[in-house]
N, CA, C and O atoms as CSV, one atom per row, in Angstrom:
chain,resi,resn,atom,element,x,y,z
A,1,UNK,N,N,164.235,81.860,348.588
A,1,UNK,CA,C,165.431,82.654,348.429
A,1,UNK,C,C,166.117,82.260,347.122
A,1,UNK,O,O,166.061,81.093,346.734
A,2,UNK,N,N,166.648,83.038,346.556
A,2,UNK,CA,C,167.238,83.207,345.025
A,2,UNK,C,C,168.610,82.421,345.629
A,2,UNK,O,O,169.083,82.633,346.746
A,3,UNK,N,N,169.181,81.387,344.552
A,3,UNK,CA,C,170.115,80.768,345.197
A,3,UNK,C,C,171.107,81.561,343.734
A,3,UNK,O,O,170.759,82.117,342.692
A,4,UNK,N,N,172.325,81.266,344.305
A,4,UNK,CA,C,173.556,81.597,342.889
A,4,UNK,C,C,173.306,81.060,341.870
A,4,UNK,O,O,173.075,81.793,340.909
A,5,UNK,N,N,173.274,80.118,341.750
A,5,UNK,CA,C,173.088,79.684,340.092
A,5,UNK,C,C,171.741,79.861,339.711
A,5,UNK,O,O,171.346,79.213,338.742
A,6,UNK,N,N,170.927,80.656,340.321
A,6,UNK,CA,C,169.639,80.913,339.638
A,6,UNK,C,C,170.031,82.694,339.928
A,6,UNK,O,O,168.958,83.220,340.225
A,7,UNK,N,N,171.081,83.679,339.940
A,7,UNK,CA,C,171.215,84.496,339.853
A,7,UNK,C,C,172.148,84.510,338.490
A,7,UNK,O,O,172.069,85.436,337.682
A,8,UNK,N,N,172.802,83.687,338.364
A,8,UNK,CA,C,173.759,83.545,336.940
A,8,UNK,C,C,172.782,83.293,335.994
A,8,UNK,O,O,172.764,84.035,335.012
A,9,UNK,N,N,172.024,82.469,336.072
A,9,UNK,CA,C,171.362,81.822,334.909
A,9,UNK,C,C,170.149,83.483,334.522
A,9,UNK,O,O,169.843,83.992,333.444
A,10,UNK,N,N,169.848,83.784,335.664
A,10,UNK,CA,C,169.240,85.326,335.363
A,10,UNK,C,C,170.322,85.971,334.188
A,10,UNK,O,O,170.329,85.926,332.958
A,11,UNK,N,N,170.929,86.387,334.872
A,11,UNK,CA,C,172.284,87.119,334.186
A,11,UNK,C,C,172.900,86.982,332.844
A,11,UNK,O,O,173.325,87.912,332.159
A,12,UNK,N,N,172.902,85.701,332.536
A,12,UNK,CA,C,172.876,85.424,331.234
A,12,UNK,C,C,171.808,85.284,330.454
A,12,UNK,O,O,171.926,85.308,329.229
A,13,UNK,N,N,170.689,85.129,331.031
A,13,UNK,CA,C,169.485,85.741,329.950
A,13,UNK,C,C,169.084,86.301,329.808
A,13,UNK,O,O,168.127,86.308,329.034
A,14,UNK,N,N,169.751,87.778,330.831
A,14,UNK,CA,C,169.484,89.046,330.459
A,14,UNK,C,C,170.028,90.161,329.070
A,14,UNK,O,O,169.660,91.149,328.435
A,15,UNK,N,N,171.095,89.216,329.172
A,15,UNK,CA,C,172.307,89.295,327.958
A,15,UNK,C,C,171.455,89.207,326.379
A,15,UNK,O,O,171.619,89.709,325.268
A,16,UNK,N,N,170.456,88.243,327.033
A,16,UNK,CA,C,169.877,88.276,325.158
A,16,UNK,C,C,168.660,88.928,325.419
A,16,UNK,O,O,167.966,88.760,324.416
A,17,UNK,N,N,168.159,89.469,326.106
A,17,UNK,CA,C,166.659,90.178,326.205
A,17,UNK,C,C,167.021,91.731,326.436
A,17,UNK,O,O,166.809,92.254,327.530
A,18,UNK,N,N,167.747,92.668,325.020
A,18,UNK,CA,C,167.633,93.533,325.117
A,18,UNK,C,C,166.874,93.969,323.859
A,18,UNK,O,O,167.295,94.475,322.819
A,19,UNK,N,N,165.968,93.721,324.141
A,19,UNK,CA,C,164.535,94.694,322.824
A,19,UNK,C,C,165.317,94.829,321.470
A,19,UNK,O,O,166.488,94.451,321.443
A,20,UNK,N,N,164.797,95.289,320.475
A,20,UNK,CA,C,165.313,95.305,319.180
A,20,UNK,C,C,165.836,96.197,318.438
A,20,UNK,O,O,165.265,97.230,318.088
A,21,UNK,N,N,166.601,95.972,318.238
A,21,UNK,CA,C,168.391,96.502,317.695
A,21,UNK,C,C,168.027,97.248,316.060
A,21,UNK,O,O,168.410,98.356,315.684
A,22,UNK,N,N,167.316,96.415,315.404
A,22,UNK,CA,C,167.255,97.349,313.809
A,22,UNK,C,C,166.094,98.545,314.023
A,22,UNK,O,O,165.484,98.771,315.067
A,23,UNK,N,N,165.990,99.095,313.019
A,23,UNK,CA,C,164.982,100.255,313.169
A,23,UNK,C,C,163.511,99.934,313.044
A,23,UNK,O,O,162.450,100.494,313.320
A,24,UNK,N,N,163.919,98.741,312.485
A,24,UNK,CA,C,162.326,98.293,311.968
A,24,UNK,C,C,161.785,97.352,312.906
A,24,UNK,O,O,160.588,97.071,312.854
A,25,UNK,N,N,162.683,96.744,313.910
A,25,UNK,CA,C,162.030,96.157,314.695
A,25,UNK,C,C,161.700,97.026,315.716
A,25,UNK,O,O,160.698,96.698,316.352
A,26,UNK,N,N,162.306,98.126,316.082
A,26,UNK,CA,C,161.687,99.574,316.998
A,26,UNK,C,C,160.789,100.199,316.684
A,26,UNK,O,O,160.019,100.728,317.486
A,27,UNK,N,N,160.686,100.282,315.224
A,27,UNK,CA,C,159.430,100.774,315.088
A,27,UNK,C,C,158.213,99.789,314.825
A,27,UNK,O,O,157.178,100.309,314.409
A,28,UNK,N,N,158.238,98.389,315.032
A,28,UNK,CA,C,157.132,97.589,315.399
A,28,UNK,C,C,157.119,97.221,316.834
A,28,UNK,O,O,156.065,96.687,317.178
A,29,UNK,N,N,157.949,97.354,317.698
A,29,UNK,CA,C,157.818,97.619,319.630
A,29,UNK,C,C,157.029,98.543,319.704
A,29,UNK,O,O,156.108,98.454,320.515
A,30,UNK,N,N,157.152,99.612,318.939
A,30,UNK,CA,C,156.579,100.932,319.376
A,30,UNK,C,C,154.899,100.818,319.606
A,30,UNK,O,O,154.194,101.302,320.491
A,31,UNK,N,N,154.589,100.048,318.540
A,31,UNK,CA,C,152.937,99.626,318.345
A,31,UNK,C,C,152.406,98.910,319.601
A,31,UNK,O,O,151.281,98.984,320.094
A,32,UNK,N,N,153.761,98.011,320.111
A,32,UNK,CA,C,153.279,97.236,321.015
A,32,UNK,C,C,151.954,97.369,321.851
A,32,UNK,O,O,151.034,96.555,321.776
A,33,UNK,N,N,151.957,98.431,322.618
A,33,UNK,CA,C,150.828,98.522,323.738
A,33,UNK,C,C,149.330,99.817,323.011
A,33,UNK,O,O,148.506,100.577,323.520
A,34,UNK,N,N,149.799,99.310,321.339
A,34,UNK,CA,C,148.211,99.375,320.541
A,34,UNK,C,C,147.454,98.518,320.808
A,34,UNK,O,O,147.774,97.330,320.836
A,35,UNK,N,N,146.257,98.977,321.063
A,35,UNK,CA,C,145.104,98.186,321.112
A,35,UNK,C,C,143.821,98.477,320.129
A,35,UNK,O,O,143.484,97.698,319.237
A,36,UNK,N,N,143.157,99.706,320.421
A,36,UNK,CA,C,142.623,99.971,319.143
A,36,UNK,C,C,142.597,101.576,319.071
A,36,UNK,O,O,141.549,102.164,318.806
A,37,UNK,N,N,143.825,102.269,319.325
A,37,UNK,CA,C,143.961,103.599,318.901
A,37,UNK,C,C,143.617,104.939,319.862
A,37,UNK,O,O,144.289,105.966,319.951
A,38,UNK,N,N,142.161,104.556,320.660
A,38,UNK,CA,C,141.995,105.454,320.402
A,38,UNK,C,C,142.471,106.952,321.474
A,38,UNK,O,O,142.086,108.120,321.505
A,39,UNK,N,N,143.337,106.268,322.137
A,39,UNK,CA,C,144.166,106.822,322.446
A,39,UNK,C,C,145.501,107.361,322.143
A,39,UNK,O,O,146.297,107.875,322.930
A,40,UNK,N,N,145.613,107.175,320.961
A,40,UNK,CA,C,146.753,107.931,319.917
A,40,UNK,C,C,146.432,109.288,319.616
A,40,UNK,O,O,145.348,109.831,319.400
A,41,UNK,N,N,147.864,109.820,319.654
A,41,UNK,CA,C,147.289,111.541,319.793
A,41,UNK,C,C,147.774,112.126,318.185
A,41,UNK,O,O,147.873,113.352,318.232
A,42,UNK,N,N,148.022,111.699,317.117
A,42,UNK,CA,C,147.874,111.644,315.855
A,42,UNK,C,C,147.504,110.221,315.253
A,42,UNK,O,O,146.599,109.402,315.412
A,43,UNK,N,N,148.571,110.326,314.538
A,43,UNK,CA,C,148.403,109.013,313.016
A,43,UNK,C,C,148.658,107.646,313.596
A,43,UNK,O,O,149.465,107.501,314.515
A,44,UNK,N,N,147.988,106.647,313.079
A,44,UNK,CA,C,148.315,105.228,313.989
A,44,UNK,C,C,148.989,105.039,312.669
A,44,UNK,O,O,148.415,105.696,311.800
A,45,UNK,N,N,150.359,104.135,312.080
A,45,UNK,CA,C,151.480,103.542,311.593
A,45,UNK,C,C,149.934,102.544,310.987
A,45,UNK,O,O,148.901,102.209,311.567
A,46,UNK,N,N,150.465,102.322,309.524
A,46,UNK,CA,C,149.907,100.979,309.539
A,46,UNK,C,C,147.757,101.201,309.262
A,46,UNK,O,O,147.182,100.512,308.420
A,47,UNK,N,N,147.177,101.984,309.930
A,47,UNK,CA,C,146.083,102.160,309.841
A,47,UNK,C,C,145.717,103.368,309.590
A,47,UNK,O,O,144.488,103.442,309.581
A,48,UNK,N,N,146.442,104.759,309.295
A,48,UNK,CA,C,146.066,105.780,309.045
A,48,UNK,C,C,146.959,106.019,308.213
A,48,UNK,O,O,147.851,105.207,307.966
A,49,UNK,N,N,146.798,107.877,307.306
A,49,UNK,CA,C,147.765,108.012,306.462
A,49,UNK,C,C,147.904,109.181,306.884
A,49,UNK,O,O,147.100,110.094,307.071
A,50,UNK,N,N,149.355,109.052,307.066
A,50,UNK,CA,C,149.988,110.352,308.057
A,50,UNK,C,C,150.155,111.916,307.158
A,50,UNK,O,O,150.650,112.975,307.544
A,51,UNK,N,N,149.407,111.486,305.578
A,51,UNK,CA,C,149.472,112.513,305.034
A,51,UNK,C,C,148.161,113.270,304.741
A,51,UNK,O,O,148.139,114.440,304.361
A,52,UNK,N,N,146.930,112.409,304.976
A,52,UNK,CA,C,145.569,112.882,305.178
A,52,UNK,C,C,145.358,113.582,306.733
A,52,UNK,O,O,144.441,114.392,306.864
A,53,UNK,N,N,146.312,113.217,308.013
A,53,UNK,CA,C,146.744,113.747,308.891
A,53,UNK,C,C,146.875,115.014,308.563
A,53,UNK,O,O,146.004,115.838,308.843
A,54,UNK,N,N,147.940,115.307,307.953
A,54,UNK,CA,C,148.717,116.458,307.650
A,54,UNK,C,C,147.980,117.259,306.441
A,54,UNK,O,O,148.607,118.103,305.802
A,55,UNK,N,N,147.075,117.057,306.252
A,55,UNK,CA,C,146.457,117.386,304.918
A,55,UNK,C,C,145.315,118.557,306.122
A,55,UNK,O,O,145.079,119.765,306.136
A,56,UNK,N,N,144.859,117.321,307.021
A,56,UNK,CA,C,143.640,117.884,307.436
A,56,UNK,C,C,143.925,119.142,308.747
A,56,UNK,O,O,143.031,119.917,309.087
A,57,UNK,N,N,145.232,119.148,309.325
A,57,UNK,CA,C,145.559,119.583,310.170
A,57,UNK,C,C,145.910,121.093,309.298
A,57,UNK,O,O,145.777,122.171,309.877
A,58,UNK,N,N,146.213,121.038,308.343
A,58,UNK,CA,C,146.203,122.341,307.873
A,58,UNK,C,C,145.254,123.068,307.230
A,58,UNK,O,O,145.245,124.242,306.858
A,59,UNK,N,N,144.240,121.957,307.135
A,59,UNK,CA,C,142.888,122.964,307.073
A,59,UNK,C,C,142.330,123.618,308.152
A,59,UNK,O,O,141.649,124.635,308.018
A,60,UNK,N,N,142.653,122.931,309.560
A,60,UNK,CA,C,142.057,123.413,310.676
A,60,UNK,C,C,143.051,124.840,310.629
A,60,UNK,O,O,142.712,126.023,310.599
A,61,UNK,N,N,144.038,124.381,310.633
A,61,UNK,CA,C,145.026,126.139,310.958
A,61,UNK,C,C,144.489,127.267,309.831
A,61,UNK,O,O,144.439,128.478,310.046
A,62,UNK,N,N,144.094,126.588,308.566
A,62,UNK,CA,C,143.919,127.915,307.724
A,62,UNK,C,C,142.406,128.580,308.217
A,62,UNK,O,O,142.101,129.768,308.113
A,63,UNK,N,N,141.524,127.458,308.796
A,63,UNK,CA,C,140.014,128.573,309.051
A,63,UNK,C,C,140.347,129.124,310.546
A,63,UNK,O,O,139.390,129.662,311.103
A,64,UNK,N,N,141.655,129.063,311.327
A,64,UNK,CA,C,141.487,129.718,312.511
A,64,UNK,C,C,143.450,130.819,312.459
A,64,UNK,O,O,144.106,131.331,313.366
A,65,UNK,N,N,143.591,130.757,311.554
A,65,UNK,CA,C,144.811,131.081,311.536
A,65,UNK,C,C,145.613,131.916,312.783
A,65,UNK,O,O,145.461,133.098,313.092
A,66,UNK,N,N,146.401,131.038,313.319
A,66,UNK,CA,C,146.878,131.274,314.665
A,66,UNK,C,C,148.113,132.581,314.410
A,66,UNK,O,O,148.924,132.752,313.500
A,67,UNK,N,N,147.907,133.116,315.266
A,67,UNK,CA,C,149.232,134.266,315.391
A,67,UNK,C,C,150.110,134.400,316.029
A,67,UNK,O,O,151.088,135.074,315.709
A,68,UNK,N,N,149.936,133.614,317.396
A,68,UNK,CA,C,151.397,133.857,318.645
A,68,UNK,C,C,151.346,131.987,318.561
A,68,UNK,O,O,150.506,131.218,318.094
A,69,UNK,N,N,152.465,131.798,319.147
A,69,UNK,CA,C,152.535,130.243,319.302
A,69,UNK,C,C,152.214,129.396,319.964
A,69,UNK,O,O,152.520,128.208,319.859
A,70,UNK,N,N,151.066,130.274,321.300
A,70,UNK,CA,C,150.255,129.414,321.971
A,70,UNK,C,C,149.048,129.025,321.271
A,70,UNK,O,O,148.519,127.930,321.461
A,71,UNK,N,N,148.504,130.074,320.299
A,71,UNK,CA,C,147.640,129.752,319.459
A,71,UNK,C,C,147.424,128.599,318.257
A,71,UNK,O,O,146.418,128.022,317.845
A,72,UNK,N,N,148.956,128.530,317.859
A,72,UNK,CA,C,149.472,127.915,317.214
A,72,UNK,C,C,149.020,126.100,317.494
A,72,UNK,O,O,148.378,125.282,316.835
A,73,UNK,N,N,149.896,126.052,319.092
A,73,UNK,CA,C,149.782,125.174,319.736
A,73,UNK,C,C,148.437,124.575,320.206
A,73,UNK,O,O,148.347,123.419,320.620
A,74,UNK,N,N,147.521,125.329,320.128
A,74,UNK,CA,C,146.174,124.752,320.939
A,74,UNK,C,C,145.287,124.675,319.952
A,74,UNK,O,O,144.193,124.211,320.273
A,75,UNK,N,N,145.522,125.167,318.239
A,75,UNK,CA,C,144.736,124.710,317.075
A,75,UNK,C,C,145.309,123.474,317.096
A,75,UNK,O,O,144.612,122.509,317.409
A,76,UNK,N,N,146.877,123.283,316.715
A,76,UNK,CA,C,147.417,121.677,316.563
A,76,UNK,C,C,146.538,120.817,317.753
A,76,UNK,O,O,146.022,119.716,317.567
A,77,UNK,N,N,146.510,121.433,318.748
A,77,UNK,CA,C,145.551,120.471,319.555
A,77,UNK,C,C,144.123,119.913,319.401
A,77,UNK,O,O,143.553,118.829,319.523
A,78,UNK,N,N,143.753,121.489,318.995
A,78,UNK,CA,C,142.318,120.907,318.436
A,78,UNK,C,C,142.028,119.942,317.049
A,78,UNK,O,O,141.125,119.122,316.884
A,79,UNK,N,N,143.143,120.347,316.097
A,79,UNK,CA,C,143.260,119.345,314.991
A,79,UNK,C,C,143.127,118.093,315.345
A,79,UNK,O,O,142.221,117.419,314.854
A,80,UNK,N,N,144.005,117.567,316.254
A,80,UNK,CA,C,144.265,116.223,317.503
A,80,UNK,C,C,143.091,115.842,317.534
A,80,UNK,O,O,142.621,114.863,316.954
A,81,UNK,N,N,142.480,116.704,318.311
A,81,UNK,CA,C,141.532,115.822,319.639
A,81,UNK,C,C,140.149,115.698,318.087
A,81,UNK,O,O,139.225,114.887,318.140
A,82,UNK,N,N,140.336,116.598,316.974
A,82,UNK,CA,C,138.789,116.508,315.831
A,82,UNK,C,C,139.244,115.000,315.458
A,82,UNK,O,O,138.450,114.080,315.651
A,83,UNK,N,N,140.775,114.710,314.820
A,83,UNK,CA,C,140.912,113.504,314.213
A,83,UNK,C,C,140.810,112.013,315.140
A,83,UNK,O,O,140.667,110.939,314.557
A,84,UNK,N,N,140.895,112.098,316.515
A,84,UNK,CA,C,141.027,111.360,317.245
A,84,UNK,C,C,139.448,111.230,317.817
A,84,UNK,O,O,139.055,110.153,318.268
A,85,UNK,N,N,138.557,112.439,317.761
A,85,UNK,CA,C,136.858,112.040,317.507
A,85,UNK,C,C,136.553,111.414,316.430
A,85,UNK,O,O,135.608,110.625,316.460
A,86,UNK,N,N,137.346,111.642,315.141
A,86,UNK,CA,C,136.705,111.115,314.375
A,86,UNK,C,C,136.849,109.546,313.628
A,86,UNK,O,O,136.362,108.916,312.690
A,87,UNK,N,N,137.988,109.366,314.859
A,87,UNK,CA,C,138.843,107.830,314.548
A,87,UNK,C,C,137.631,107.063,315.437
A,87,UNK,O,O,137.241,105.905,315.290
A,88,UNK,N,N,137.137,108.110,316.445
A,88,UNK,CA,C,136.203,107.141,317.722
A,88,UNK,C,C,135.174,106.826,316.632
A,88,UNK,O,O,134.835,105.654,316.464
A,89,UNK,N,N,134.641,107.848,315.854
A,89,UNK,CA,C,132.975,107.232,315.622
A,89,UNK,C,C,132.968,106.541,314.160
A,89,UNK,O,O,131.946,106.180,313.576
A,90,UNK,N,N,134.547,106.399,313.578
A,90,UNK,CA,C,134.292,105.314,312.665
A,90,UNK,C,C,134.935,103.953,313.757
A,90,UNK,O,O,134.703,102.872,313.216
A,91,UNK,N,N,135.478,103.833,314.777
A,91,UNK,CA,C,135.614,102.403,315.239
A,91,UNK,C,C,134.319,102.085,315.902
A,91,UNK,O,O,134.058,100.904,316.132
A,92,UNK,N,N,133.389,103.133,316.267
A,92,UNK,CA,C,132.140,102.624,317.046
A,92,UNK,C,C,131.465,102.252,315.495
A,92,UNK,O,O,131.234,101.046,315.407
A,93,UNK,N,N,131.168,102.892,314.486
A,93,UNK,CA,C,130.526,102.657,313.611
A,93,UNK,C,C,130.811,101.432,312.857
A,93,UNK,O,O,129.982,100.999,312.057
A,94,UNK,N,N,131.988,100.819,313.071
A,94,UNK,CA,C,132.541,99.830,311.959
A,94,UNK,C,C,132.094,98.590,313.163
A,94,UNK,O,O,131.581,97.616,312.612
A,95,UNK,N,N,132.202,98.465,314.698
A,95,UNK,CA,C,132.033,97.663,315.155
A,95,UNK,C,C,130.187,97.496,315.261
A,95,UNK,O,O,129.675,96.399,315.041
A,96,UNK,N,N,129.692,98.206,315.468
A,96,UNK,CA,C,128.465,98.176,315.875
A,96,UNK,C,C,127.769,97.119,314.190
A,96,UNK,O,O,126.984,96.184,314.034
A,97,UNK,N,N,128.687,98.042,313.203
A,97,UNK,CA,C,128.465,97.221,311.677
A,97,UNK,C,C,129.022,95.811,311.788
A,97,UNK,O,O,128.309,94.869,311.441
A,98,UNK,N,N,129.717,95.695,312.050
A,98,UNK,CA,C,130.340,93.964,312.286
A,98,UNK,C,C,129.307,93.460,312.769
A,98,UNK,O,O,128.484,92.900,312.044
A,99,UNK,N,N,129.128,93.585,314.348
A,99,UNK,CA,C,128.019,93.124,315.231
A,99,UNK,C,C,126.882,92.812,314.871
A,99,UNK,O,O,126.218,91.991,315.505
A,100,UNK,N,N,126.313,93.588,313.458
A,100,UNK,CA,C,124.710,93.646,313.273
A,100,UNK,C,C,124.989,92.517,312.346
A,100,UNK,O,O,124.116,91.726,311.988
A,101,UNK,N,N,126.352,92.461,311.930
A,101,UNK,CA,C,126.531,91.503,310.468
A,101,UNK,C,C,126.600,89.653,310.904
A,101,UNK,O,O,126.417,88.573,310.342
A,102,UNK,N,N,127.009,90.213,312.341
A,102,UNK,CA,C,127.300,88.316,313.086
A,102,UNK,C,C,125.875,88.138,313.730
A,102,UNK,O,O,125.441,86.994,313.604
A,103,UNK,N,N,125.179,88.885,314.291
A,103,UNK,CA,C,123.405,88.261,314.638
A,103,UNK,C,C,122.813,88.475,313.746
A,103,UNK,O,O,121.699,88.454,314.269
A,104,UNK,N,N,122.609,88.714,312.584
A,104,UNK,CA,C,121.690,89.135,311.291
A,104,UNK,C,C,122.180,87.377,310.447
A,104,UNK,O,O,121.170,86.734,310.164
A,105,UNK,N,N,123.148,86.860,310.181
A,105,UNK,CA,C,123.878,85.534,309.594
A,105,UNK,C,C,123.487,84.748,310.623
A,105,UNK,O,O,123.732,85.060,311.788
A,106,UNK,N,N,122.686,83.393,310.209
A,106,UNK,CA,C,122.193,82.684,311.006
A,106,UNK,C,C,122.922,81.602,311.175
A,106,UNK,O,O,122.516,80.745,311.959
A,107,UNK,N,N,124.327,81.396,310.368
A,107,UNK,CA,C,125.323,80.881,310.329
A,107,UNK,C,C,126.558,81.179,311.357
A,107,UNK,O,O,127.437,80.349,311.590
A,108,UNK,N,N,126.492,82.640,312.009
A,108,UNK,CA,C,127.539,82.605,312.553
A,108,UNK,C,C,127.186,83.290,313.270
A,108,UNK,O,O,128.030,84.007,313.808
A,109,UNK,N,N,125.592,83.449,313.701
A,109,UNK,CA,C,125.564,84.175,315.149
A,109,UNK,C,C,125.258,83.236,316.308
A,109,UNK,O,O,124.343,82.414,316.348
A,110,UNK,N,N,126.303,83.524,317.384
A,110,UNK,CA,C,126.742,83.352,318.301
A,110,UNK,C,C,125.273,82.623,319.365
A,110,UNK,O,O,124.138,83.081,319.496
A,111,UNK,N,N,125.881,81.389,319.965
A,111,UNK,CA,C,124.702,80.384,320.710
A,111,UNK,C,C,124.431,81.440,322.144
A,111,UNK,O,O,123.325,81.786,322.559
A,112,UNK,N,N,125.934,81.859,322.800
A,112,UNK,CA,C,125.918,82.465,323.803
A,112,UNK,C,C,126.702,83.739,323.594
A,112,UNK,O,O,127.138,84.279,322.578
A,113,UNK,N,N,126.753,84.093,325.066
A,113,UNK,CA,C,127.527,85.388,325.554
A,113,UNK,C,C,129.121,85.021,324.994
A,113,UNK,O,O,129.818,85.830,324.383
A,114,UNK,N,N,129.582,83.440,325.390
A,114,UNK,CA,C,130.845,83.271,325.152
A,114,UNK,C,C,131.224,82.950,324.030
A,114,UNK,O,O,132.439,83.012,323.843
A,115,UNK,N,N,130.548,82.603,323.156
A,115,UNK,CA,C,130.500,82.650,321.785
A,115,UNK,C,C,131.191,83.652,321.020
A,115,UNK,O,O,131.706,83.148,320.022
A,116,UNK,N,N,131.360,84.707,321.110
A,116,UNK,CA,C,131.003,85.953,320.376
A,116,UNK,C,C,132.687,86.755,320.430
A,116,UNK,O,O,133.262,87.353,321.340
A,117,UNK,N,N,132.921,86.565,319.612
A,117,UNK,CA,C,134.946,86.875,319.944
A,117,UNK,C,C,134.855,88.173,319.406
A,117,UNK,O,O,134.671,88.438,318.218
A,118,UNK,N,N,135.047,89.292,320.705
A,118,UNK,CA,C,134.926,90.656,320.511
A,118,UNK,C,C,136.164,90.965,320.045
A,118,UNK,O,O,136.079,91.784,319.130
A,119,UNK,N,N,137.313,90.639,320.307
A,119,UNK,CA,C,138.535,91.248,319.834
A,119,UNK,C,C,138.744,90.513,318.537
A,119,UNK,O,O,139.422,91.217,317.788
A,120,UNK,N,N,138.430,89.407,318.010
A,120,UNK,CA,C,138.624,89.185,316.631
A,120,UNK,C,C,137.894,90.050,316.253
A,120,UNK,O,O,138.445,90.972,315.651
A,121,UNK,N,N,136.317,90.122,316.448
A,121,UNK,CA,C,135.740,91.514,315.452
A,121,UNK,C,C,136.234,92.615,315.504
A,121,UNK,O,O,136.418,93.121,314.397
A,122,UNK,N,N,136.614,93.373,316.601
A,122,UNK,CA,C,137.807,94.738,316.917
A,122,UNK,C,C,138.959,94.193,315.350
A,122,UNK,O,O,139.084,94.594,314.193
A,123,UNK,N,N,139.462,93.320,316.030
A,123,UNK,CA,C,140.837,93.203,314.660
A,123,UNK,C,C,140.646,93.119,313.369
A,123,UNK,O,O,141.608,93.357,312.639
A,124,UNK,N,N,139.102,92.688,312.664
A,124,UNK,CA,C,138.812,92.520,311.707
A,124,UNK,C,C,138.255,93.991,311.100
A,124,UNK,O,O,138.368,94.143,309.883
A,125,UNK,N,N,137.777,94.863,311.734
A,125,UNK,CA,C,137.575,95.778,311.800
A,125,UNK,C,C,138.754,97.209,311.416
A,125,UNK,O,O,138.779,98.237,310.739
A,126,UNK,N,N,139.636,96.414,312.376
A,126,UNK,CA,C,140.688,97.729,312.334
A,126,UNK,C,C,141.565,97.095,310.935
A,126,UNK,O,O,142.392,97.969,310.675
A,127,UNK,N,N,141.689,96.201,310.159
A,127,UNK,CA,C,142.475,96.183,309.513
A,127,UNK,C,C,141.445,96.170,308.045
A,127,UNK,O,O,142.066,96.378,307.002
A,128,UNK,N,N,140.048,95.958,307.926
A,128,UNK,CA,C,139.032,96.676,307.150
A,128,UNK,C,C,139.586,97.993,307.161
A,128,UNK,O,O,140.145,98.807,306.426
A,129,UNK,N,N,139.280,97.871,308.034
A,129,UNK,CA,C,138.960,100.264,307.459
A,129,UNK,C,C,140.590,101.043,307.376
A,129,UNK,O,O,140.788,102.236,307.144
A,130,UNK,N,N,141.733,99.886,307.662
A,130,UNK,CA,C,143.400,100.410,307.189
A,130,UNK,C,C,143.171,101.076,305.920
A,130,UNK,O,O,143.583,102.206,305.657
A,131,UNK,N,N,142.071,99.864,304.653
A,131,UNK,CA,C,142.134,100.420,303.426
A,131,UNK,C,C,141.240,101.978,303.195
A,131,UNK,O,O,141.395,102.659,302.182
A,132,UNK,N,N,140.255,102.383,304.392
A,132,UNK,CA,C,139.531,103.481,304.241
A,132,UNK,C,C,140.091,104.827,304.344
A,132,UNK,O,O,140.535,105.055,305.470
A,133,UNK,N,N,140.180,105.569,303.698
A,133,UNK,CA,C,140.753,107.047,304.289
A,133,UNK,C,C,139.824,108.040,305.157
A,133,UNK,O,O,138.736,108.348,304.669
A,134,UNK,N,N,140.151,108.504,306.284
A,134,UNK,CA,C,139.907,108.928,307.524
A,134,UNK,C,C,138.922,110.241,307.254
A,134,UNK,O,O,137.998,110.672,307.944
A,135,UNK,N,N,139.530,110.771,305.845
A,135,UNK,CA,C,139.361,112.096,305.059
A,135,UNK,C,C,138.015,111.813,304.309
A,135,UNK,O,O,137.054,112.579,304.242
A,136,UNK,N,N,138.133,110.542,303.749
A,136,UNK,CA,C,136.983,110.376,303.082
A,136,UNK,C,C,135.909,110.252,303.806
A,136,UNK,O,O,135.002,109.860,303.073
A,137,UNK,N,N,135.578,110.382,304.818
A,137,UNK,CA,C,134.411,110.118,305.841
A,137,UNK,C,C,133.810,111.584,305.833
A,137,UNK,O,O,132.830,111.853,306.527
């Protein structure tokens, strides 16, 4: 059972745990529950360029040029779901490239299963290809 002074002592450290106050620390919360994208339904902050986004999304509208605004709406979708295929098969392509690069080095391929730090290669990966443009592929 929760006694009083472990309901105060709650209470006052609730006082300082209200998330972040400038803009810039809201817009790095926002990333928080990134992992590797590819469930982002445009531009990832930081790893994409929200203007090769916008570059490419209006090529899709000019070869289908929409006329009522459901049409409108379900090209922007398809723009979506092309850039968000095409975010999948450069993260499968860049990891599968890592992977061949750590058992091919006889220096740093891995003794075992536990050896082998999949999310450092994921992270090394995603901040490689930040410098790649999405467009240029």
């Amino acid at each position: 059972m929760t006694t009083e002074k472990q309901i105060l002592a709650n209470q006052q450290n609730a006082k300082y745990s209200t998330g972040p106050r400038t803009e810039a620390g809201k817009r790095r919360s926002r990333r928080n529950a990134i992992r590797h994208g590819l469930r982002a339904e445009t531009v990832i902050d930081g790893l994409e360029d929200a203007a090769d986004y916008r570059a490419f999304e209006r090529a899709i509208k000019s070869d289908y040029s929409p006329q009522t605004a459901i049409e409108g709406q379900l090209v922007s979708r398809l723009a979506s779901l092309l850039w968000r295929l095409r975010r999948a098969v450069i993260v499968e392509s860049g990891l599968l490239n890592m992977q061949a690069e750590t058992f091919q080095n006889p220096y740093t391929r891995p003794t075992n299963e536990y050896d082998v730090d999949r999310l450092g290669i994921f992270r090394k990966f995603l901040h490689s290809s930040a410098l790649e443009s999405p467009m240029s592929k």
